[in-house]
C-alpha positions as CSV (number, residue, x, y, z in Angstrom):
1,X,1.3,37.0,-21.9
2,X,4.9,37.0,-20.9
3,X,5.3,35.5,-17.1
4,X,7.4,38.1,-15.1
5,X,10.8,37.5,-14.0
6,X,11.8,36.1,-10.8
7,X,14.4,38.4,-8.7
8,X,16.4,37.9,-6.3
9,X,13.5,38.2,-3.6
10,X,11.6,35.5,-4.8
11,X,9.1,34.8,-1.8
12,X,7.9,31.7,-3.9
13,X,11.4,30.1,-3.9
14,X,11.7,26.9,-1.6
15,X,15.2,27.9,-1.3
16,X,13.9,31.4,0.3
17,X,15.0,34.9,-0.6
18,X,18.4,35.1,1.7
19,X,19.3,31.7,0.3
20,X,19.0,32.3,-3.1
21,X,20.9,35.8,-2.7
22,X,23.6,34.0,-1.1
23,X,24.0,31.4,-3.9
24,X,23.8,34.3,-6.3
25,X,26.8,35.9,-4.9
26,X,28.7,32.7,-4.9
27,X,28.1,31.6,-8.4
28,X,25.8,28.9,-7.9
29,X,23.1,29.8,-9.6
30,X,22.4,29.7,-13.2
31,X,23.4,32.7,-15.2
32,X,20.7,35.4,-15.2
33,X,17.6,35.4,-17.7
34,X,18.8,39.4,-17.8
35,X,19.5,42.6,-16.5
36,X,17.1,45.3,-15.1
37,X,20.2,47.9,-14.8
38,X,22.9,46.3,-12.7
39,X,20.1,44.1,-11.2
40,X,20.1,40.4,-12.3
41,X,17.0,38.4,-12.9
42,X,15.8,34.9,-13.8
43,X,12.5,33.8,-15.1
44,X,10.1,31.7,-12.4
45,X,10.9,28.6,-14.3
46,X,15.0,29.0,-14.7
47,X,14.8,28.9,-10.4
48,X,12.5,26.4,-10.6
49,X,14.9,24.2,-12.9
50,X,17.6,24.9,-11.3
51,X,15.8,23.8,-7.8
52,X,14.6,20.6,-9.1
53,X,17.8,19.7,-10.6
54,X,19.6,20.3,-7.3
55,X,19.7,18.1,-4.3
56,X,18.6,20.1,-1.5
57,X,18.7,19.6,1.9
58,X,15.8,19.9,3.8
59,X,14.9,21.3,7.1
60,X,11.7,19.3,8.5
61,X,10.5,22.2,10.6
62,X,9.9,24.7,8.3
63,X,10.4,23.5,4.9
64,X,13.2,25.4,3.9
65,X,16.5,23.8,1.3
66,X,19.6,23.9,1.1
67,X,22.4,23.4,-1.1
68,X,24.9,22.8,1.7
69,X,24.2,20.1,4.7
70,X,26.2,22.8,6.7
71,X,23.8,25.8,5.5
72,X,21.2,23.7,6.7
73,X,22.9,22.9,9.9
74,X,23.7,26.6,10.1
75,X,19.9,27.6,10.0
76,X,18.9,24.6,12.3
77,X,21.2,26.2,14.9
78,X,20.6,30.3,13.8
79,X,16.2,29.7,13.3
80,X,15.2,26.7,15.4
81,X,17.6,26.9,18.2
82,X,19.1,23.5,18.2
């Protein structure tokens, strides 16, 4: 059985949906598995790859990474009001 693709809205994704949409739109992810339409995908495993090969940051309260140290600092500020 063929695992299904992972979209854009991957709830499972450390990284998080809006994360992972943003580093879509910058070109830091790795090029889509396909297309549904105009609608890129990537298979579970390509995100996970790409996570694990990546130094995220971390946020300590609720487990959320980062690409950028100011994207973390950014949701620090924006989520957890510090």
């Amino acid at each position: 059985m063929t695992p299904p693709p992972a979209g854009t809205s991957r709830s499972s994704s450390a990284t998080g949906s809006s994360a992972i949409s943003l580093y879509r739109r910058k070109g830091t992810l790795p090029a889509a598995d396909g297309l549904e339409g105009s609608r890129a995908w990537w298979w579970e495993a390509t995100i996970d790859r790409w996570e694990n090969a990546r130094e995220l940051h971390w946020c300590r309260e609720c487990e959320h990474g980062f690409v950028a140290v100011l994207g973390l600092k950014e949701h620090i500020t924006r989520v957890h009001g510090r």
